[in-house]
C-alpha positions as a Python dict, from the first residue, in 0.01 Angstrom:
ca = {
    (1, 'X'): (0, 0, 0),
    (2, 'X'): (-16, -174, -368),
    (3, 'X'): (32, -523, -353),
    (4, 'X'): (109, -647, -706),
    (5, 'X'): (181, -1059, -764),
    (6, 'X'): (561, -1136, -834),
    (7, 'X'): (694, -1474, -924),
    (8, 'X'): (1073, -1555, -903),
    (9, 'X'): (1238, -1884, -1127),
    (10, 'X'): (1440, -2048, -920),
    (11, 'X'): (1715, -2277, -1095),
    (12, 'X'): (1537, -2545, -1141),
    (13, 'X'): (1269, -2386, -1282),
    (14, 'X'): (1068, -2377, -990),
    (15, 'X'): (784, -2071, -970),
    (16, 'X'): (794, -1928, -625),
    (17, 'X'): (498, -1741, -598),
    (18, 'X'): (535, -1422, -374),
    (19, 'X'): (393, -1049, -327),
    (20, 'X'): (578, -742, -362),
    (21, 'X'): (420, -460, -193),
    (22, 'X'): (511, -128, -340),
    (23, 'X'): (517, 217, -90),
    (24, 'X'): (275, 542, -234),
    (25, 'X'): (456, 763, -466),
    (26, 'X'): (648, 686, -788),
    (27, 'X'): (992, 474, -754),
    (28, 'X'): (1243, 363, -706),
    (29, 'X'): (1225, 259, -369),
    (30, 'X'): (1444, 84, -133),
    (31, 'X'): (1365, -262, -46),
    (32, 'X'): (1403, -568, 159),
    (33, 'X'): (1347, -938, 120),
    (34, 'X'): (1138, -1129, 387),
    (35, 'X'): (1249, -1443, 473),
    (36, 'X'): (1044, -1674, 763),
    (37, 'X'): (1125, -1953, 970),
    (38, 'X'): (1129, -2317, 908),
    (39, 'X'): (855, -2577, 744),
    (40, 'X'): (613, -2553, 512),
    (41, 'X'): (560, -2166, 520),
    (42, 'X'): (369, -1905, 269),
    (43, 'X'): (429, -1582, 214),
    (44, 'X'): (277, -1451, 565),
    (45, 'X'): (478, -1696, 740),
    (46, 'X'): (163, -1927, 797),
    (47, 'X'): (177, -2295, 838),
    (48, 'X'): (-158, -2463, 888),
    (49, 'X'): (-144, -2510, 1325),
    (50, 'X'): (96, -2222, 1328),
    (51, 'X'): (32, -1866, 1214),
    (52, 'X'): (301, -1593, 1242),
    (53, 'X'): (112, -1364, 1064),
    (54, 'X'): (415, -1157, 975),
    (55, 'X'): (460, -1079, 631),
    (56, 'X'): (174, -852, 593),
    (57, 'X'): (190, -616, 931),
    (58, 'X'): (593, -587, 873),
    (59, 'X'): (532, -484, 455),
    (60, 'X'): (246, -210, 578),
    (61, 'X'): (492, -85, 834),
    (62, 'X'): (771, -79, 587),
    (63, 'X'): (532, 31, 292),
    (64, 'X'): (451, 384, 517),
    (65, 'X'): (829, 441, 550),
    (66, 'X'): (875, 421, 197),
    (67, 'X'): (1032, 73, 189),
    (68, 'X'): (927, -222, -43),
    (69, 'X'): (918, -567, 45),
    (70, 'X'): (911, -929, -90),
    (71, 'X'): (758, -1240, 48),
    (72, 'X'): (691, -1548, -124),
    (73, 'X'): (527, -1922, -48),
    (74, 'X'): (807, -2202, -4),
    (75, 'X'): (835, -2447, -249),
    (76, 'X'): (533, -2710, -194),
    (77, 'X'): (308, -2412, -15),
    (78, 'X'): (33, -2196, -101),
    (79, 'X'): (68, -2049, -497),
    (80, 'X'): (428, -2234, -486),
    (81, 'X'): (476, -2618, -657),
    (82, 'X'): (691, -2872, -500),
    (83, 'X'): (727, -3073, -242),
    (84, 'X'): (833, -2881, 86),
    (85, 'X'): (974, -3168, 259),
    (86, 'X'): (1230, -3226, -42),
    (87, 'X'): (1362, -2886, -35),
    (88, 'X'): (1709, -2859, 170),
    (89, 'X'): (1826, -2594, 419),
    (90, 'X'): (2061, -2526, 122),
    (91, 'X'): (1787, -2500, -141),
    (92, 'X'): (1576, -2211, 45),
    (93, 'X'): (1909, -2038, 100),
    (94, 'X'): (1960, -2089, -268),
    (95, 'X'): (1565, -2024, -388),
    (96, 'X'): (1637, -1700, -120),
    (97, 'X'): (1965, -1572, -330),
    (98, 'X'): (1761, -1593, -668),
    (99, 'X'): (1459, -1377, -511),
    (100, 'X'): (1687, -1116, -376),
    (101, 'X'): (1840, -1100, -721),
    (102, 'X'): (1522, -1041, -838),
    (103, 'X'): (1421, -774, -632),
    (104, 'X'): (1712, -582, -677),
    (105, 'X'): (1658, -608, -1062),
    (106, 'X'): (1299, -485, -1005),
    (107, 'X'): (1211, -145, -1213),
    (108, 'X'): (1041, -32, -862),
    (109, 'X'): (1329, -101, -658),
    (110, 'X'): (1643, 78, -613),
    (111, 'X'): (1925, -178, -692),
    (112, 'X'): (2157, 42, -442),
    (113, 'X'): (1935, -8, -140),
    (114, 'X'): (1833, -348, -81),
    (115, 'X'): (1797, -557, 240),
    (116, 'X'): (1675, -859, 405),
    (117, 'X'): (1489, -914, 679),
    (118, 'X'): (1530, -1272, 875),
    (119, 'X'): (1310, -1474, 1121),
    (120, 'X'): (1446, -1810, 1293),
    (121, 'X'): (1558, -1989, 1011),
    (122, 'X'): (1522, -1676, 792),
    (123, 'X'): (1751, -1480, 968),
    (124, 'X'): (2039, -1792, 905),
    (125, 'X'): (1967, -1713, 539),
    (126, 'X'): (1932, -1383, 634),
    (127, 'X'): (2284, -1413, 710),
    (128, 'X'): (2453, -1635, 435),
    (129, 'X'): (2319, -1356, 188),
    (130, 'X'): (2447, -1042, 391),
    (131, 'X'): (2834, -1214, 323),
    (132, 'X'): (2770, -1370, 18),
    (133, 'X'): (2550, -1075, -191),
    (134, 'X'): (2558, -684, -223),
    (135, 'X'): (2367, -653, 72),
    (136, 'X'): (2289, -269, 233),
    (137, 'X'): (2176, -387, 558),
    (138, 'X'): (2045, -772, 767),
    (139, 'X'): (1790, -771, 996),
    (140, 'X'): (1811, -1069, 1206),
    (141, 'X'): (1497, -1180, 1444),
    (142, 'X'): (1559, -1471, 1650),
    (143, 'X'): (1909, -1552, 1459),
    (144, 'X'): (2178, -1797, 1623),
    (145, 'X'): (2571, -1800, 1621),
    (146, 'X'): (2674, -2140, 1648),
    (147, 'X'): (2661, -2484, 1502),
    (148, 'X'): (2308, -2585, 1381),
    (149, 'X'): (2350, -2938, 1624),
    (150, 'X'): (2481, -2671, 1888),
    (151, 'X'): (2175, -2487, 1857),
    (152, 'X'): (1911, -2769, 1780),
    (153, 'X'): (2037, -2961, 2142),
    (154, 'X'): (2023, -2616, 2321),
    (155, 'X'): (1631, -2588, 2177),
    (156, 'X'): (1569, -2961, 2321),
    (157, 'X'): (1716, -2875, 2683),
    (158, 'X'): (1538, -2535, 2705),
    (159, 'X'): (1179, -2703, 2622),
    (160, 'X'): (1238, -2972, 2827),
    (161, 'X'): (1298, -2760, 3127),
    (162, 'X'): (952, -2631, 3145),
    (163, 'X'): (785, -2945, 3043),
    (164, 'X'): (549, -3103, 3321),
    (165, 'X'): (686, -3264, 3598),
    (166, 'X'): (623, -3657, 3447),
    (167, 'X'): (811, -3578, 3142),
    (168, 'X'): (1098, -3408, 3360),
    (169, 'X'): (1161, -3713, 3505),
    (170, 'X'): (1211, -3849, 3163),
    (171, 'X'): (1444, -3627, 3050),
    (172, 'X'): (1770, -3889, 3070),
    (173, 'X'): (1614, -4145, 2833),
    (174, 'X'): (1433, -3908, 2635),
    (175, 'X'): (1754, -3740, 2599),
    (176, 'X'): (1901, -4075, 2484),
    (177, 'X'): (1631, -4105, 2243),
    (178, 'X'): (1691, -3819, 2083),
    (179, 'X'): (2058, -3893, 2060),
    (180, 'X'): (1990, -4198, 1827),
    (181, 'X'): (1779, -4003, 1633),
    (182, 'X'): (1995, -3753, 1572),
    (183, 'X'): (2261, -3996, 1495),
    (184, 'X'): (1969, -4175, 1249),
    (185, 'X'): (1950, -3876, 1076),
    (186, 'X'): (2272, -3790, 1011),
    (187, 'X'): (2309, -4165, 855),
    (188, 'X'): (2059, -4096, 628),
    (189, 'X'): (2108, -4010, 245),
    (190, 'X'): (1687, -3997, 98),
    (191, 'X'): (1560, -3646, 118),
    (192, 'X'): (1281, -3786, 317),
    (193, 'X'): (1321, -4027, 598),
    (194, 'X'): (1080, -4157, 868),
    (195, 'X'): (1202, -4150, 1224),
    (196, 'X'): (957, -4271, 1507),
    (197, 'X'): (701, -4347, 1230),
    (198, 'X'): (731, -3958, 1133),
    (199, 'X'): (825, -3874, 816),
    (200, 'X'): (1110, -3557, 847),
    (201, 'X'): (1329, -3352, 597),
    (202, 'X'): (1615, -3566, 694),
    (203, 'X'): (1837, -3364, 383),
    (204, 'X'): (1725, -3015, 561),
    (205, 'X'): (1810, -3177, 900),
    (206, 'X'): (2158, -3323, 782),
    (207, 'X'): (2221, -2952, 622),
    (208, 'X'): (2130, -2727, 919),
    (209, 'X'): (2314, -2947, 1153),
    (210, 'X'): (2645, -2880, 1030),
    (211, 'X'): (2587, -2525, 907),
    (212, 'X'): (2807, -2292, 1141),
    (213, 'X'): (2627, -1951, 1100),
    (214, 'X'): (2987, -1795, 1283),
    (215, 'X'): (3133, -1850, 952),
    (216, 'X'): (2865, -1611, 749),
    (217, 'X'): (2873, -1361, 1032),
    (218, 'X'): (3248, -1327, 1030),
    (219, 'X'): (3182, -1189, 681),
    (220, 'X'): (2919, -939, 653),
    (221, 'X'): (2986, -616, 623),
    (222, 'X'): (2646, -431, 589),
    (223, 'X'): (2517, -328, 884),
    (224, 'X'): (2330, -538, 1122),
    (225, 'X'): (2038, -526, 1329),
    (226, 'X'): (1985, -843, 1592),
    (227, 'X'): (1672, -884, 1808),
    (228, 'X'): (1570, -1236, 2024),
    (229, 'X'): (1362, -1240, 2260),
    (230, 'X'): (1427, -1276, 2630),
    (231, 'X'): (1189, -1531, 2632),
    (232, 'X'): (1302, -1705, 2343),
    (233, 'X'): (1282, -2114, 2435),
    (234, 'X'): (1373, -2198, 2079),
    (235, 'X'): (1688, -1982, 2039),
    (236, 'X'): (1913, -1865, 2243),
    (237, 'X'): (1912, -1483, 2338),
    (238, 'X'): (2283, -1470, 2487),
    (239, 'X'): (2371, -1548, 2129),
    (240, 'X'): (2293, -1165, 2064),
    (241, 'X'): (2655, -1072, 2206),
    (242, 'X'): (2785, -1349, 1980),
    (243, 'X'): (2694, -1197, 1687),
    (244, 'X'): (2776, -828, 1818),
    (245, 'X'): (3099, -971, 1883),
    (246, 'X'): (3171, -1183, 1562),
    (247, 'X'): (3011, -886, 1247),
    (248, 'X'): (3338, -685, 1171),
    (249, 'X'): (3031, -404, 1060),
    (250, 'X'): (2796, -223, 1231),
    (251, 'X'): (2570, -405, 1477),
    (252, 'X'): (2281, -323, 1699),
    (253, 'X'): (2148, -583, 1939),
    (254, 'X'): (1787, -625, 2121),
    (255, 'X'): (1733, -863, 2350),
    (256, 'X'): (1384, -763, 2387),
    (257, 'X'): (1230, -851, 2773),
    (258, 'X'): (949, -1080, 2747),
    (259, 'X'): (969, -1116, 2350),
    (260, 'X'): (919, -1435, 2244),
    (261, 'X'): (1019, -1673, 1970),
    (262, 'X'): (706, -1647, 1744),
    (263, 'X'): (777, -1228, 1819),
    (264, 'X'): (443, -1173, 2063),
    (265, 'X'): (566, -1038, 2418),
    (266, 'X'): (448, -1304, 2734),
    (267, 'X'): (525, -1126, 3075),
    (268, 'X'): (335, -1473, 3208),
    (269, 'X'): (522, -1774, 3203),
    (270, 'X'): (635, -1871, 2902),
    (271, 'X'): (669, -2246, 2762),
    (272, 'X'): (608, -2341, 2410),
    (273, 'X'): (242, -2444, 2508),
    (274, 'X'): (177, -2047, 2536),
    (275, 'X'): (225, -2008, 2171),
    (276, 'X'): (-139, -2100, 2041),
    (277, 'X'): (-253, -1795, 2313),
    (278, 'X'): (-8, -1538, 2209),
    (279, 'X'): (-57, -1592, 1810),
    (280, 'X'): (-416, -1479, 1858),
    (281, 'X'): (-233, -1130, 1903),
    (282, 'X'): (-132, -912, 1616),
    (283, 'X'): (306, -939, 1612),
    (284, 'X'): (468, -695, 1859),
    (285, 'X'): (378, -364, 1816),
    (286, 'X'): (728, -251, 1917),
    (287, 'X'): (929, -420, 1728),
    (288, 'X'): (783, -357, 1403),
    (289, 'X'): (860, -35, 1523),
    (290, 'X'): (1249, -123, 1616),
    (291, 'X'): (1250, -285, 1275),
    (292, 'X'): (1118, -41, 1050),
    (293, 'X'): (1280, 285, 1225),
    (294, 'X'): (1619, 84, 1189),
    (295, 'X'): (1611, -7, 803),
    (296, 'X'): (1479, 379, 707),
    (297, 'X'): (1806, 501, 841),
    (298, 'X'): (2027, 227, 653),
    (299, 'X'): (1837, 218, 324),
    (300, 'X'): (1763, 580, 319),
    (301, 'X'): (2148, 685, 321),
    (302, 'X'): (2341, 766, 1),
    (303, 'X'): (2516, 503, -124),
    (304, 'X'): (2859, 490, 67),
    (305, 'X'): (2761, 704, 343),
    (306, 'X'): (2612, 501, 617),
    (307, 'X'): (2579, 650, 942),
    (308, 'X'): (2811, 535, 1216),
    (309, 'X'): (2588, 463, 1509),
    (310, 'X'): (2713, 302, 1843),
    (311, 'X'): (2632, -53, 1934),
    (312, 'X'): (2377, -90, 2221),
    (313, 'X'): (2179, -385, 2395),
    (314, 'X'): (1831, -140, 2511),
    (315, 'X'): (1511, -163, 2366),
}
């Protein structure tokens, strides 16, 4: 599994510094684009209290299929300059459509078999670039079909449920809380603004909010492959029959039982305080599986001759 250093200019002449990792044997070679969830992420999907740990496991699986893959640091992380708190839900979409250009315009990689691979806010880009770009197949992982405020408010009521009882009781005028700072944000017009003393990517906040990911899905045509956890507290897994329902392509939905958002299984109960436990284990096992099996089918067939395979919802 070669890993050889790859940095893509973004517009603005930003470096984002990434990793291509190349399958054995002489190329081309299909390939995918990684893209993680949100803050200040590398290439691994690392932050420094929260470590995903899923670039490299999902590239090594992909890498023994026969399928490259690309991962890079967000702007302001690891090898990357910048500020990460600057950079707008639109500019990773935008910093994502440059590096998938790139790939595809790698000497390694097969121009004719290229896909992306999505997690949480990832899988939104994920998304926008499947109906915006010659895509040959989207991999979604935690992925929502609705309004970004939609989706952000039913985040809030699904932690609060299993918060302790104290904070429960709360819930009403924490609610109300969060209503005026939502409604804060949205007045805003700094990149940067500081709400209860914190400072927040108010321009990434304003952005997601009114992005509609229905409108995206509506328009890809590549085939799709959707997984969210059952226990996903951060999005929400009914979603999955959204986007079966809304991709005019080929889908294939997961909702995986006792998966949860950061893609470790929990058959315990599961709150976001279980997430520090579960990242001391290695990503799911399984669904690397799901995930590469899926993508050697798509980017394996000849161009124009993708196998028709029926939707289902089993794992």
């Amino acid at each position: 599994m070669p890993d050889t250093d790859m940095t893509v200019t973004v517009d603005d002449g930003t470096p984002l510094a990434g990793t291509l990792t190349l399958p054995a044997g002489s190329g081309p070679h299909p390939a995918v684009l990684l893209l993680h969830g949100s803050g200040p992420l590398d290439r691994e999907g690392n932050a420094r209290k929260i470590r995903m740990n899923l670039g490299r496991p999902l590239a090594a699986a992909l890498a023994a299929e026969g399928i490259a893959t690309l991962r890079y640091d967000r702007r302001g992380v690891g090898a990357t300059p910048g500020t990460w708190r600057a950079a707008s839900f639109t500019d990773n979409y935008k910093d994502a459509a440059v590096a998938l250009r790139a790939l595809a315009a790698h000497p390694a990689v097969r121009s004719d078999a290229v896909g992306v691979v999505g997690h949480s806010e990832g899988a939104l880009h994920a998304m926008t670039l499947a109906a915006r770009h010659e895509v040959r197949a989207a991999v979604l992982l935690a992925g929502y079909a609705r309004l970004g405020e939609d989706a952000l408010r039913w985040q809030a009521r699904s932690i609060a449920q299993d918060m302790p009882a104290p904070v429960r009781l709360l819930r009403r005028p924490l609610g109300a809380l969060g209503n005026r700072a939502l409604a804060r944000i949205k007045k805003t017009r700094t990149d940067v603004a500081r709400i209860a003393g914190i400072p927040l990517n108010a321009r990434w906040m304003r952005e997601n909010l009114v992005h509609d990911t229905r409108d995206d899905l509506v328009a890809i045509h590549a085939p799709v492959l959707a997984v969210t956890g059952d226990k996903d507290v951060q999005v929400d897994p009914a979603d999955l029959a959204e986007i079966d329902r809304l991709v005019p392509g080929k889908t294939e939905i997961h909702r995986v039982p006792d998966l949860t958002h950061v893609l470790r299984r929990d058959p315990a109960h599961h709150t976001l305080r279980s997430y520090r436990r579960l990242l001391r284990d290695p990503v799911d096992p399984d669904l690397l599986t799901l995930v590469t099996s899926w993508l050697v089918r798509q980017l394996d067939a000849a161009p124009g001759q993708m196998r028709t395979e029926g939707r289902t919802t089993s794992f």
